[in-house]
Z-matrix of the N, CA and C atoms (Angstrom, degrees):
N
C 1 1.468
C 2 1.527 1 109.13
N 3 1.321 2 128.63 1 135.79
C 4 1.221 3 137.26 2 -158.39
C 5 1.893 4 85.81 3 -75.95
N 6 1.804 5 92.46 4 -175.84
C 7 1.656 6 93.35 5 166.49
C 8 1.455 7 124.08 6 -89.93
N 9 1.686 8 110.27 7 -24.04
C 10 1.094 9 118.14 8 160.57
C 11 1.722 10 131.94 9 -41.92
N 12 1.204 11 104.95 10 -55.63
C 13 1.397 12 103.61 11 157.62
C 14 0.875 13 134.94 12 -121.17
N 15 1.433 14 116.63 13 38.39
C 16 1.706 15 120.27 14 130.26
C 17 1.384 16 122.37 15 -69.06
N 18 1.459 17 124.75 16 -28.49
C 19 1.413 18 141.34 17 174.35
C 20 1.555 19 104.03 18 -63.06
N 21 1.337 20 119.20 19 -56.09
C 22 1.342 21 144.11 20 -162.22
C 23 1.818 22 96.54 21 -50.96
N 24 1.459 23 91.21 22 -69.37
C 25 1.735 24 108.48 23 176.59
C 26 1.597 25 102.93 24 -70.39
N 27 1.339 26 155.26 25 1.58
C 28 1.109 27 147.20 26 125.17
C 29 1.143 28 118.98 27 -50.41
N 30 0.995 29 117.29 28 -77.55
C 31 1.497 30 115.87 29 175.96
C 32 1.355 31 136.04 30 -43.37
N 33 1.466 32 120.83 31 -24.89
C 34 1.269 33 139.00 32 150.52
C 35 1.800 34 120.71 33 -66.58
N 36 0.911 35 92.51 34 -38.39
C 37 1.219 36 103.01 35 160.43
C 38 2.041 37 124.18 36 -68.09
N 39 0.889 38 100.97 37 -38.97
C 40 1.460 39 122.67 38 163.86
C 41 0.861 40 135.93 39 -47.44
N 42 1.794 41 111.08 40 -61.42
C 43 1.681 42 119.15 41 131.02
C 44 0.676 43 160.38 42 -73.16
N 45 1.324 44 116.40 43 38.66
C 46 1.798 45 153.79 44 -172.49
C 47 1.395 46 99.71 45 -119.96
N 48 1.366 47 115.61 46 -46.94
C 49 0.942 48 105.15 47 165.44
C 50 1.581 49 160.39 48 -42.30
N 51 1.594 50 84.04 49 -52.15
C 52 1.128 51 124.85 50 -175.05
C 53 1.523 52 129.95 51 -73.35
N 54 1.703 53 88.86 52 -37.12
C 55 1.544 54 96.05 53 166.36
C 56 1.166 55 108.03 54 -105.09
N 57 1.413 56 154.87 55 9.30
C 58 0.997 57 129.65 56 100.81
C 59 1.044 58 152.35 57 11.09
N 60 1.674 59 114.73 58 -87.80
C 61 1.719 60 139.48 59 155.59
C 62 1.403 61 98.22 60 -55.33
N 63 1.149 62 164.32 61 -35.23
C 64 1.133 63 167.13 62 -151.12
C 65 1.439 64 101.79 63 -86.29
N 66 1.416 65 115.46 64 -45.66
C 67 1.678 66 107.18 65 178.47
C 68 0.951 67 115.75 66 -106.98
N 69 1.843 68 124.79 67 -46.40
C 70 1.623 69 122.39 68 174.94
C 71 1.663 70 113.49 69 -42.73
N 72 1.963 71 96.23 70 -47.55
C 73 2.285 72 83.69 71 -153.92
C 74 1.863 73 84.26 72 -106.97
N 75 1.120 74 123.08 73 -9.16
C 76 1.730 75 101.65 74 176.76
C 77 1.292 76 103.91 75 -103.40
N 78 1.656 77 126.60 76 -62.76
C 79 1.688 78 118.63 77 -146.64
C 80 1.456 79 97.09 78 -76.84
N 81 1.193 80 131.05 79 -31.11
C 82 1.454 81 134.21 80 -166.92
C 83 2.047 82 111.71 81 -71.77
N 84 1.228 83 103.12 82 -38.11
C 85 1.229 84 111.64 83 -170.06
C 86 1.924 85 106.81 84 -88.47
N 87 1.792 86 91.96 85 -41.25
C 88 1.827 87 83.77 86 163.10
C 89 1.606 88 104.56 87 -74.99
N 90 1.051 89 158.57 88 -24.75
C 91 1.243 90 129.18 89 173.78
C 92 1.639 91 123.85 90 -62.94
N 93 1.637 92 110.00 91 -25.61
C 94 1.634 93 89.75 92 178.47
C 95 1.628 94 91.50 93 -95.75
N 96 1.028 95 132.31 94 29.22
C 97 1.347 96 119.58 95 -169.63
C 98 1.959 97 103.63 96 -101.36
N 99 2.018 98 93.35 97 -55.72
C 100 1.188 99 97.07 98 179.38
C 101 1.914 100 128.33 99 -132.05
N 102 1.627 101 91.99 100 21.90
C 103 1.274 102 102.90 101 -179.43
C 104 1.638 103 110.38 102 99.34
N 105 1.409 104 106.72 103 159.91
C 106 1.444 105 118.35 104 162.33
C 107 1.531 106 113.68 105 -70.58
N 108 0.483 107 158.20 106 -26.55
C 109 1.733 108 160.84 107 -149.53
C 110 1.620 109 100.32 108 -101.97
N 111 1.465 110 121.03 109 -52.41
C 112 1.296 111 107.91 110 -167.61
C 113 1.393 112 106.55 111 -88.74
N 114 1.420 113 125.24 112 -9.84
C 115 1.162 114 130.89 113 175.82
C 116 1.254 115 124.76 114 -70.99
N 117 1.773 116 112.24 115 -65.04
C 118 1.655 117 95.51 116 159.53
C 119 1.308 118 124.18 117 -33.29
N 120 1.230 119 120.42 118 -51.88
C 121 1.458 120 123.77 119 -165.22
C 122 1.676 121 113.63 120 -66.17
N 123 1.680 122 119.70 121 -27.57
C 124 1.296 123 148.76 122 170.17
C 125 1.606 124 86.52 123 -50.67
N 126 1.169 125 98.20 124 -70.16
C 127 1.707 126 119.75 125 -166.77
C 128 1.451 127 128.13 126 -29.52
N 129 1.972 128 87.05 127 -55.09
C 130 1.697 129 112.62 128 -166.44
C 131 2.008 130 84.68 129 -71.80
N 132 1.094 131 90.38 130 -71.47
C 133 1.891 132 89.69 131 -174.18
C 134 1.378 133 121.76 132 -13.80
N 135 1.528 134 95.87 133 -61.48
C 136 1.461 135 107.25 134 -174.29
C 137 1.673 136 110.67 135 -51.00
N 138 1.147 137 87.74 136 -43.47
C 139 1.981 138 81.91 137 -175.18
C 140 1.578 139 111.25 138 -79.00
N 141 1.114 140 115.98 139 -35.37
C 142 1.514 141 128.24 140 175.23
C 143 1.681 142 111.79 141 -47.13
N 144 1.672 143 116.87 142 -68.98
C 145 1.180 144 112.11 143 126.79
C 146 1.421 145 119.94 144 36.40
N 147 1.642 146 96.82 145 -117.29
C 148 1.265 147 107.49 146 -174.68
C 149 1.436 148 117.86 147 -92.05
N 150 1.443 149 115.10 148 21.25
C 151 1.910 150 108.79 149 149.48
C 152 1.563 151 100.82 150 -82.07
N 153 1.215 152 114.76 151 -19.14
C 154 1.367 153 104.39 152 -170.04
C 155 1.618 154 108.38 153 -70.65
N 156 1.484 155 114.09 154 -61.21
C 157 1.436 156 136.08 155 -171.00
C 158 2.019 157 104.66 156 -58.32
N 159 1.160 158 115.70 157 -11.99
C 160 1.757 159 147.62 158 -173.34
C 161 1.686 160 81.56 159 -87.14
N 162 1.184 161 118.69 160 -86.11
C 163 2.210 162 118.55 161 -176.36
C 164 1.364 163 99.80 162 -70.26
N 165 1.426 164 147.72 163 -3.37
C 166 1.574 165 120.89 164 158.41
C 167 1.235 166 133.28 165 -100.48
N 168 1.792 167 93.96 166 -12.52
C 169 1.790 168 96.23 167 -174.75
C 170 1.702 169 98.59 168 -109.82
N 171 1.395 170 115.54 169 106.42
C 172 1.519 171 99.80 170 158.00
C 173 1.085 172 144.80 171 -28.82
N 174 1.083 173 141.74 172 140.17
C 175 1.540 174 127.48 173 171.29
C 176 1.776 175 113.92 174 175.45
N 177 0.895 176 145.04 175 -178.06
C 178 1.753 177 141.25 176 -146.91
C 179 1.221 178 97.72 177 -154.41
N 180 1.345 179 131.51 178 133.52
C 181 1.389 180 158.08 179 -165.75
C 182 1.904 181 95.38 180 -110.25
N 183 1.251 182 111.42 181 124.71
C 184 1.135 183 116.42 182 154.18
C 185 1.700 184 136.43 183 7.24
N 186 1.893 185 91.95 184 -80.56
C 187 1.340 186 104.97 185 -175.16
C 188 1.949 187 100.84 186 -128.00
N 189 1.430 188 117.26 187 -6.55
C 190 1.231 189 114.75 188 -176.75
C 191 1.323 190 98.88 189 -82.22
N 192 1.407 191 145.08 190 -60.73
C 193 1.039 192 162.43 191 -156.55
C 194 1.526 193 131.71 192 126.55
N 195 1.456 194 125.29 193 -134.81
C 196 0.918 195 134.92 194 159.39
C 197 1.693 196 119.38 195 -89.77
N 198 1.565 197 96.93 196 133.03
C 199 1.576 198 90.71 197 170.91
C 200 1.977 199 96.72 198 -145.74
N 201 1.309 200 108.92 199 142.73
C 202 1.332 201 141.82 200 -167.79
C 203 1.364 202 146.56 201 107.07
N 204 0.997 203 143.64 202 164.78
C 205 1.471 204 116.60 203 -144.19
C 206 1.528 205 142.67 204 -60.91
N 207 0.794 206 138.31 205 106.59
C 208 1.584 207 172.59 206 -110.30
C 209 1.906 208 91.77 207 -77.87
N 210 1.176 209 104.10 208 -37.15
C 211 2.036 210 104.55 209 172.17
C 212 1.493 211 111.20 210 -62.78
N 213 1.469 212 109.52 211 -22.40
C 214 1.555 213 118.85 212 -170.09
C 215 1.520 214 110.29 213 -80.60
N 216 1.554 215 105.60 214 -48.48
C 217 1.545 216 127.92 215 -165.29
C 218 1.487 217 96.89 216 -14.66
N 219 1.498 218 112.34 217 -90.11
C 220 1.495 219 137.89 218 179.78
C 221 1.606 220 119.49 219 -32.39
N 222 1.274 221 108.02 220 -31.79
C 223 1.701 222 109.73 221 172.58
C 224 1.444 223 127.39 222 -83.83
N 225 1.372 224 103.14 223 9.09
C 226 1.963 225 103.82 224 -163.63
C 227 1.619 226 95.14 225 -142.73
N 228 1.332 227 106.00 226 111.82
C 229 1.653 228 110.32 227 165.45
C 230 1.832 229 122.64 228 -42.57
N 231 0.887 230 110.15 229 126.79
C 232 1.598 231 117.32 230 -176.95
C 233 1.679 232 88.77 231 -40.93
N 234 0.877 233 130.84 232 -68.27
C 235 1.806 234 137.48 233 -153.63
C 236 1.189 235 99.90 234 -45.96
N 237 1.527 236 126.98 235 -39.43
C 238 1.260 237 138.96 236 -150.96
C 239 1.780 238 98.03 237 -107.79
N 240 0.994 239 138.70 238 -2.39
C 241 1.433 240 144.92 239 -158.01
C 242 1.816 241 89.55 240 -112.17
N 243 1.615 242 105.11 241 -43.71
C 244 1.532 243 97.47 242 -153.37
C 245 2.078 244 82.69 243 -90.61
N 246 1.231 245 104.80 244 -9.68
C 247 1.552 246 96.15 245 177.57
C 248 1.922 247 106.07 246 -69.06
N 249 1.021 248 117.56 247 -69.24
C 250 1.222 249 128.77 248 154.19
C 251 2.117 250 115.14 249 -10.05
N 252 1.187 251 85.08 250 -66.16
C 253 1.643 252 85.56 251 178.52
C 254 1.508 253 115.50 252 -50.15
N 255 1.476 254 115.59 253 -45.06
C 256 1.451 255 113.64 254 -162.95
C 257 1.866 256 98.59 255 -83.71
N 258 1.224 257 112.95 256 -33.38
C 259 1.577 258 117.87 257 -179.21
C 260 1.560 259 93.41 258 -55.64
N 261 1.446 260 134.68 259 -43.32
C 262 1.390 261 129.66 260 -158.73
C 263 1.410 262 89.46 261 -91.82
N 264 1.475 263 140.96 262 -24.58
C 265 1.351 264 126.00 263 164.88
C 266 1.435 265 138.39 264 -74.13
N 267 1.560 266 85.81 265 -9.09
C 268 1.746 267 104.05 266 -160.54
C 269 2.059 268 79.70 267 -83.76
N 270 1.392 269 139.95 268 -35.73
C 271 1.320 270 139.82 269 -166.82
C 272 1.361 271 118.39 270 -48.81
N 273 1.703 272 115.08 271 -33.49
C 274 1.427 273 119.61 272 -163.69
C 275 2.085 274 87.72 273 -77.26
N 276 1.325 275 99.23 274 -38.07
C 277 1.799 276 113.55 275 -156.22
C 278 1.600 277 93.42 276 -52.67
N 279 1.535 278 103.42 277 -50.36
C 280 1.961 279 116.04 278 -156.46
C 281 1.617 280 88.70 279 -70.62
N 282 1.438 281 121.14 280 -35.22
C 283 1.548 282 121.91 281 -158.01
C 284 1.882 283 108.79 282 -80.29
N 285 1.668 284 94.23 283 -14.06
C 286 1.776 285 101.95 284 -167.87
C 287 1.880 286 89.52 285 -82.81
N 288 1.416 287 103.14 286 -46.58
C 289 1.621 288 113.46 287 -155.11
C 290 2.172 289 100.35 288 -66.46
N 291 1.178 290 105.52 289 -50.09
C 292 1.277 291 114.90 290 156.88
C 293 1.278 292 135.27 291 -39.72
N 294 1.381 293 123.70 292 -48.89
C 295 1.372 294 141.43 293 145.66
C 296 1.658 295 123.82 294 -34.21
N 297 1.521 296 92.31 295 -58.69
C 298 1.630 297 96.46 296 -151.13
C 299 1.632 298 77.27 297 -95.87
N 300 1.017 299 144.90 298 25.18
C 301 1.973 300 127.38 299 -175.99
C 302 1.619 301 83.94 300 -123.52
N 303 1.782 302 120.67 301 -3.78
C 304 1.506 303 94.67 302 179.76
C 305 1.517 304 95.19 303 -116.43
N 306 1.148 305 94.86 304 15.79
C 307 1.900 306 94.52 305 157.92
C 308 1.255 307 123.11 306 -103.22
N 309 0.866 308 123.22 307 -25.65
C 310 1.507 309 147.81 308 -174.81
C 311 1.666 310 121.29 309 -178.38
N 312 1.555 311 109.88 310 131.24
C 313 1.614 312 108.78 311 -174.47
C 314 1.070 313 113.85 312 -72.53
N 315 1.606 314 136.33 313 -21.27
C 316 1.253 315 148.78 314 -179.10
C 317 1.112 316 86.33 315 -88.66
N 318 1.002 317 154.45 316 -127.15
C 319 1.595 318 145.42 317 -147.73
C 320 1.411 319 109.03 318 -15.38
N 321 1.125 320 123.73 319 -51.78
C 322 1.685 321 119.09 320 -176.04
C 323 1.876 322 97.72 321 -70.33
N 324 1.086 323 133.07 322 -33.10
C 325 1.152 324 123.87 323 -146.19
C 326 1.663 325 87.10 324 -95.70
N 327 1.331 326 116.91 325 -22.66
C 328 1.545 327 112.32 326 160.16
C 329 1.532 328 122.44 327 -66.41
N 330 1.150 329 114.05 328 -47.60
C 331 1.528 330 116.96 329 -179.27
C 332 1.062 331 103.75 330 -63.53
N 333 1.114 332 131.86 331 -51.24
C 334 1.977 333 142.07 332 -179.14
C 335 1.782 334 103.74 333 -49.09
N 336 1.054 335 109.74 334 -49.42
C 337 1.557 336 114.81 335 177.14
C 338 1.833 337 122.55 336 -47.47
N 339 1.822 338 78.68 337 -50.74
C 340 1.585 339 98.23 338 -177.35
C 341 1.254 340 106.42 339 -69.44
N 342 1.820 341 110.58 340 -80.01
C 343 1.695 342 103.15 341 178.72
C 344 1.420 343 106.24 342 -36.13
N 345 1.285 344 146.18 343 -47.04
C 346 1.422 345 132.74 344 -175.76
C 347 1.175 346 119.38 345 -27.60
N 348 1.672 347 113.65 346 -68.01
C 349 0.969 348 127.28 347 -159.95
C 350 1.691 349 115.45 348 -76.42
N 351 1.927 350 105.90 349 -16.17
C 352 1.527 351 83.18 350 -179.01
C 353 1.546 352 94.81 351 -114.49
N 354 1.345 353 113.05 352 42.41
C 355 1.696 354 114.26 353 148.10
C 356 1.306 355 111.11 354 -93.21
N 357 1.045 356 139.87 355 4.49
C 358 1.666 357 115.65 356 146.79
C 359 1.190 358 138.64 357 -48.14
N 360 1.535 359 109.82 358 -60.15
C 361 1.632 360 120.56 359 162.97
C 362 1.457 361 114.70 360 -33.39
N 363 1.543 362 129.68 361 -39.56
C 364 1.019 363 146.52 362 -133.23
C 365 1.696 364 108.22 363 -114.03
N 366 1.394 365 78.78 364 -20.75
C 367 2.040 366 102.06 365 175.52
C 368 1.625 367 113.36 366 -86.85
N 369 1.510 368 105.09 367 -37.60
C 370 1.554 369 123.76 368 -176.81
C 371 1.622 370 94.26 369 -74.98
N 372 1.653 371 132.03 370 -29.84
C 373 1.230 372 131.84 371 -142.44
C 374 1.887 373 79.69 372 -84.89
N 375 1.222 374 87.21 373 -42.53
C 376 2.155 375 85.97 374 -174.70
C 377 1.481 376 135.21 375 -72.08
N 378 1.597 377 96.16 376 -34.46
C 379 1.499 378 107.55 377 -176.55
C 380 1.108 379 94.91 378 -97.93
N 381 1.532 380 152.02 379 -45.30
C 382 1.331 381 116.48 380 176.09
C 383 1.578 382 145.14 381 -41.79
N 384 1.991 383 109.59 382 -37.18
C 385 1.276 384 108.05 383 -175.09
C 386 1.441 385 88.86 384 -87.21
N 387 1.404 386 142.85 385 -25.06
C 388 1.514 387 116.28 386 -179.52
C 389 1.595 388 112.90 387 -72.46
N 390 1.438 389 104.07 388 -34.64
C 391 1.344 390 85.78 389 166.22
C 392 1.891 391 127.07 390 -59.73
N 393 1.017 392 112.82 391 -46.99
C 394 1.612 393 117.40 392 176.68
C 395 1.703 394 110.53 393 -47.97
N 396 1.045 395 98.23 394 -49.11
C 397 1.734 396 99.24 395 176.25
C 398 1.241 397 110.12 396 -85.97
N 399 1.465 398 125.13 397 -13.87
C 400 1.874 399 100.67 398 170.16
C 401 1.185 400 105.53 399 -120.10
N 402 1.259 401 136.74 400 9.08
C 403 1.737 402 135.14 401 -176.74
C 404 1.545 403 102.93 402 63.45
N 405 1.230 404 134.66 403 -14.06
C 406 1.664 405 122.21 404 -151.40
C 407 2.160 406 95.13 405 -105.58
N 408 1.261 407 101.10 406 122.76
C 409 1.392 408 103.34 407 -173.17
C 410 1.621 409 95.29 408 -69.78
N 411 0.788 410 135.58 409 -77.77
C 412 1.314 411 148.87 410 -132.84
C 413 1.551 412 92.16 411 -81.21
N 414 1.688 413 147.07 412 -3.30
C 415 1.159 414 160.43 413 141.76
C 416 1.777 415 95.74 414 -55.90
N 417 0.885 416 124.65 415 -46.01
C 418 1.198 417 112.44 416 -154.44
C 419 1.696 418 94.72 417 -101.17
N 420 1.175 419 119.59 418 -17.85
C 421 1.758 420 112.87 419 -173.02
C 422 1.530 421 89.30 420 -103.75
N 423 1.216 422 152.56 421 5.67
C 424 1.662 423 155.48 422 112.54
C 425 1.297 424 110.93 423 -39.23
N 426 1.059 425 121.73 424 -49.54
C 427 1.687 426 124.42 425 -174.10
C 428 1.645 427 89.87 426 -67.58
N 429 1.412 428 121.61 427 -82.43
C 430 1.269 429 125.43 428 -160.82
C 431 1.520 430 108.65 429 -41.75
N 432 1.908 431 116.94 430 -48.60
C 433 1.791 432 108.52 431 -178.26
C 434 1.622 433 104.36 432 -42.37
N 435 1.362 434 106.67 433 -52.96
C 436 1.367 435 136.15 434 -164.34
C 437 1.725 436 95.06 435 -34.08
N 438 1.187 437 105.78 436 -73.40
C 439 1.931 438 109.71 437 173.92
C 440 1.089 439 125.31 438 -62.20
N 441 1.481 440 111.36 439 0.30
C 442 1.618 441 124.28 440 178.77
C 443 1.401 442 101.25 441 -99.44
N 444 0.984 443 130.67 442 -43.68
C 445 1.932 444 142.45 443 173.58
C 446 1.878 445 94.51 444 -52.59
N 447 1.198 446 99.04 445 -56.98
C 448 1.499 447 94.25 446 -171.74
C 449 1.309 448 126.49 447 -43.28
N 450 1.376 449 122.49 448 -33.77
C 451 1.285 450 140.77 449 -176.48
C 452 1.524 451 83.06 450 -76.61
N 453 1.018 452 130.73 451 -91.78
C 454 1.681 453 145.60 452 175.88
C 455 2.154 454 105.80 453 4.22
N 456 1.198 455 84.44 454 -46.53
C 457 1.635 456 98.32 455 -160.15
C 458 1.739 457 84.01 456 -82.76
N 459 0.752 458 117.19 457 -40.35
C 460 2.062 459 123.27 458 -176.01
C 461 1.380 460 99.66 459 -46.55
N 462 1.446 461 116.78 460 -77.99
C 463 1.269 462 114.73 461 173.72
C 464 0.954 463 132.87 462 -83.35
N 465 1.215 464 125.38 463 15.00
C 466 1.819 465 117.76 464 139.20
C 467 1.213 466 122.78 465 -92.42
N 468 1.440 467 101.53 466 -10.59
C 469 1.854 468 91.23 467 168.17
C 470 1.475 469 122.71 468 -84.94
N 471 1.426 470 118.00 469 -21.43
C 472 1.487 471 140.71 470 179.53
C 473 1.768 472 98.97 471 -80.76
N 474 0.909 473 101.97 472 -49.50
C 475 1.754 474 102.78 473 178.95
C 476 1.726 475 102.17 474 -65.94
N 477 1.132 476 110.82 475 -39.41
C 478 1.474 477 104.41 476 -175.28
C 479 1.546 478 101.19 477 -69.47
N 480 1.024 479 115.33 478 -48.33
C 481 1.849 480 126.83 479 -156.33
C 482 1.798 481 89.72 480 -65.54
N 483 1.400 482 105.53 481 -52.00
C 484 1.617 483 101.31 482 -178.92
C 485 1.641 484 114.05 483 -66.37
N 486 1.120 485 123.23 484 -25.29
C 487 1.550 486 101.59 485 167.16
C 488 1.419 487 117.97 486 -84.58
N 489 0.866 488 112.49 487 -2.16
C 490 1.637 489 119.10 488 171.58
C 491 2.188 490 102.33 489 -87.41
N 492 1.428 491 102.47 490 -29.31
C 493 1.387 492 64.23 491 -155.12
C 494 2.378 493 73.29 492 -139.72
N 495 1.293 494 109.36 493 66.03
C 496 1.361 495 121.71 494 167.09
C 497 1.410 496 109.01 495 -17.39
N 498 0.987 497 105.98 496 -76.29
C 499 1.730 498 106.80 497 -146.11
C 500 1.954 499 94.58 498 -61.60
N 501 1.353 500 129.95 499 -28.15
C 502 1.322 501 113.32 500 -178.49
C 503 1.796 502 117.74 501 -69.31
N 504 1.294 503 106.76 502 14.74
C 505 1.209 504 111.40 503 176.64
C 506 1.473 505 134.95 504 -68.40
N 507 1.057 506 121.69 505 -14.03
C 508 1.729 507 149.07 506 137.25
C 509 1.631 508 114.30 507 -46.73
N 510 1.162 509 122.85 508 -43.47
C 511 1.143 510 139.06 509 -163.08
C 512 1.854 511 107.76 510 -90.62
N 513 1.457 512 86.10 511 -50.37
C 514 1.789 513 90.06 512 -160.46
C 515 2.450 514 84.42 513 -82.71
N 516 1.335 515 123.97 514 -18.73
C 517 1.708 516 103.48 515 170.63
C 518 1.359 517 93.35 516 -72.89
N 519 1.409 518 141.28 517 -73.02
C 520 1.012 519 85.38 518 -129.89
C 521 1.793 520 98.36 519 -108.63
N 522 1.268 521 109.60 520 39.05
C 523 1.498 522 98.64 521 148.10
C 524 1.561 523 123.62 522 -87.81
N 525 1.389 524 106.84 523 -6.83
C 526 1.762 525 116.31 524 156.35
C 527 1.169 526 119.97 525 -77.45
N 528 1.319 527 129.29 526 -13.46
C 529 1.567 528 145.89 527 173.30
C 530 1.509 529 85.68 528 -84.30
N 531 0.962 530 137.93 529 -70.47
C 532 1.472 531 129.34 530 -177.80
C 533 1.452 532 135.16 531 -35.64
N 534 1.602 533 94.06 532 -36.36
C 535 1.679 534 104.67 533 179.91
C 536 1.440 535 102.07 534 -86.52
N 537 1.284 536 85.94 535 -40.26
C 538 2.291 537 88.24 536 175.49
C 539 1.555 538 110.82 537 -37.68
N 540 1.297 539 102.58 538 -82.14
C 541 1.715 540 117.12 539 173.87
C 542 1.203 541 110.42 540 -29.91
N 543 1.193 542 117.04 541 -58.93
C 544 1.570 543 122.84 542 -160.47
C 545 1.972 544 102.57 543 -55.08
N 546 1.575 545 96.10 544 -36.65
C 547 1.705 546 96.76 545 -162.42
C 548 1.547 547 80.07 546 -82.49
N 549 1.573 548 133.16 547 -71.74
C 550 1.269 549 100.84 548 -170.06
C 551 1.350 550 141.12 549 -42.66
N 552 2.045 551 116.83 550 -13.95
C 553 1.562 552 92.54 551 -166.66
C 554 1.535 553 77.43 552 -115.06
N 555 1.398 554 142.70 553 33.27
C 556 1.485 555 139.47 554 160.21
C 557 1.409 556 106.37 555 -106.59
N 558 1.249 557 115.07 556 -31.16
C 559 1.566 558 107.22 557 -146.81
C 560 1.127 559 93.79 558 -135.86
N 561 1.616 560 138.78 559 -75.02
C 562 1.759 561 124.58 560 -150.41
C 563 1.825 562 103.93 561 -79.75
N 564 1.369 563 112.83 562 -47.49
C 565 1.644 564 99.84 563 -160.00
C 566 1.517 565 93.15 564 -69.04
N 567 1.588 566 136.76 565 -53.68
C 568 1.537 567 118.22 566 173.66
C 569 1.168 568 122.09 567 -28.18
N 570 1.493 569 116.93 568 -56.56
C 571 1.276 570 115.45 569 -170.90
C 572 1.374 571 124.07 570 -67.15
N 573 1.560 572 118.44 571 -0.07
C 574 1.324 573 120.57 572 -153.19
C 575 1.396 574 99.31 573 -103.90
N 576 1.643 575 100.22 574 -36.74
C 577 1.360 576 97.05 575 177.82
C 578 1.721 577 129.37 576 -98.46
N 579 1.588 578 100.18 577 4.47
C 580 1.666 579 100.15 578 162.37
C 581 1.579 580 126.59 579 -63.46
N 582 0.872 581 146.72 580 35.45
C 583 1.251 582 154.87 581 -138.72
C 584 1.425 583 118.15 582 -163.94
N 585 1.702 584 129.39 583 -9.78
C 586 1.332 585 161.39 584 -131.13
C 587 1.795 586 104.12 585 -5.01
N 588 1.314 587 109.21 586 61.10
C 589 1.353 588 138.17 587 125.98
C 590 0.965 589 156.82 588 -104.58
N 591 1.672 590 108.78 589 56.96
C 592 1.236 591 126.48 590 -167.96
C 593 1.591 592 122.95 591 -80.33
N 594 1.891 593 104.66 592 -32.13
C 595 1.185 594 94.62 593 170.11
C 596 1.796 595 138.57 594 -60.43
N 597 1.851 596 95.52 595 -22.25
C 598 1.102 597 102.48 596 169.37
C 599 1.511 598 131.46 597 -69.98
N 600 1.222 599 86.50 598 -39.28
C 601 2.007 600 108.93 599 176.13
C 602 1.645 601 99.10 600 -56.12
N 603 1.520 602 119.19 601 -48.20
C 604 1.313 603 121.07 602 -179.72
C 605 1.336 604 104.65 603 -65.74
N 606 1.405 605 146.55 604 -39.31
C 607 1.836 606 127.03 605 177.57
C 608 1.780 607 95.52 606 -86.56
N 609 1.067 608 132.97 607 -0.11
C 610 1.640 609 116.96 608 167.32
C 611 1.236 610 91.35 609 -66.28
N 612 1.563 611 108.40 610 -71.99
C 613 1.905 612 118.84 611 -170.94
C 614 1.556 613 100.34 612 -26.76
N 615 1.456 614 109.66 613 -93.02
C 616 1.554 615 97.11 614 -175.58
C 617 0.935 616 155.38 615 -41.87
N 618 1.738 617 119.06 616 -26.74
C 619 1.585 618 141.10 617 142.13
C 620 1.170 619 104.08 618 -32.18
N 621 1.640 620 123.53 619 -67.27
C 622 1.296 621 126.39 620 -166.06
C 623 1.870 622 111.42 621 -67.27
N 624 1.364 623 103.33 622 -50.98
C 625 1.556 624 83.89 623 170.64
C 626 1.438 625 144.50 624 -49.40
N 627 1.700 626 99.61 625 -41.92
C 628 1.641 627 136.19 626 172.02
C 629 1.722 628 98.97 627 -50.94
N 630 1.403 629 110.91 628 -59.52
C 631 1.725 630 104.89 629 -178.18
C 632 1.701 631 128.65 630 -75.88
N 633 1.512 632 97.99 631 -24.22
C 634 1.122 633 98.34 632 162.55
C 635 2.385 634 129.15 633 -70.33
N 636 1.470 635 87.99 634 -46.20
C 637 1.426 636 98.46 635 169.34
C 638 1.433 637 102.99 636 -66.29
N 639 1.355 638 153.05 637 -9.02
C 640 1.454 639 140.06 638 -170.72
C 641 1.950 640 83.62 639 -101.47
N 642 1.066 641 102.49 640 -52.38
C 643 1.654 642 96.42 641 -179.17
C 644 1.659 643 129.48 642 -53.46
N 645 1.046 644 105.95 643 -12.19
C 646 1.274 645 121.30 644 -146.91
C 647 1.695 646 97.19 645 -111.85
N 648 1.558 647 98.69 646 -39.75
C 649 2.096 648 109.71 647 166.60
C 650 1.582 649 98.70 648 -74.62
N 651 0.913 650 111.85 649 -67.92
C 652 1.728 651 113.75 650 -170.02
C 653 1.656 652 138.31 651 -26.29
N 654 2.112 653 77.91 652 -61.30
C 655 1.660 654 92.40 653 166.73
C 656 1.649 655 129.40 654 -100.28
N 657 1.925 656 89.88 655 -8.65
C 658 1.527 657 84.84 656 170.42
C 659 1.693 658 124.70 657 -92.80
């Protein structure tokens, strides 16, 4: 299988995930936690959020291109733009796993499993173009840990912030359900299918939903 659509079927896979974890271990658990009312609104933020941090932080999409402000374009190596993108995607992932492990450890220890597993694709998505543009392997598998920590630092800062401050725990799932969604219906399933590999992107998606919902009964 080429890399193209191994990415393709990652990424579909990705967002199977995602919306998944997005309703079983965040929107479901903030609703008996803190109501419907503060949740949408939890919700809208969360994604709002990160359309915002999407127009301030530069950075290069795979197969869409470049998106953020146009004075920047020219100063930031493509390799390093699409590194950037996945570090700012990897935030909603660290912020879901953080969330849902201070609601329950089985719920977090499900989402952690899942996002785990479809950060590979997402690891190859970083270290490959830095590798191509800098020749140096071990530059580019630094870059990739590098976007793997990021997620890491998400949910320990959300896990920390929530034992300090309980009761916003309604608030802070499912405004991580918010950023989730938002990247899947902005960022991974588009991108999965520009490439006209959709059928593949379509059995990632369902793989990924199918393993996440079996994870999610089992250990929760």
């Amino acid at each position: 299988m080429t890399f193209d659509k191994f990415l393709d079927l990652g990424m579909g896979f990705s967002s199977g995930v995602m919306i998944v974890a997005s309703f079983t271990s965040l929107l479901l658990p903030a609703i008996e936690l803190s109501g419907i009312v503060l949740v949408i609104v939890s919700f809208l933020v969360g994604a709002v959020t990160i359309h915002v941090l999407n127009r301030l932080i530069p950075h290069e999409h795979i197969i869409k291109g470049y998106e953020g402000p146009e004075t920047l374009k020219r100063k930031i190596k493509a390799a390093w733009l699409v590194a950037t993108a996945i570090i700012l995607h990897n935030l909603p992932e660290g912020m879901s796993i953080g969330a849902s492990a201070s609601y329950s450890l089985s719920e977090g220890i499900a989402v952690a499993l899942a996002i785990g597993t479809q950060d590979f694709p997402e690891g190859l998505a970083v270290s490959m173009p830095v590798y191509a543009v800098t020749g140096g392997l071990m530059v580019a598998i630094g870059i990739a840990v590098l976007s793997g920590l990021s997620e890491v630092l998400a949910a320990i800062t959300v896990a920390l912030f929530l034992g300090f401050n309980p009761n916003l725990l309604g608030a802070a799932l499912a405004f991580a359900a918010g950023a989730m969604v938002y990247v899947v219906s902005y960022e991974a399933l588009p991108e999965s299918h520009r490439s006209g590999h959709e059928d593949l992107a379509t059995i990632g998606f369902f793989a990924g939903f199918i393993i996440m919902m079996y994870l999610d009964v089992t250990l929760g």
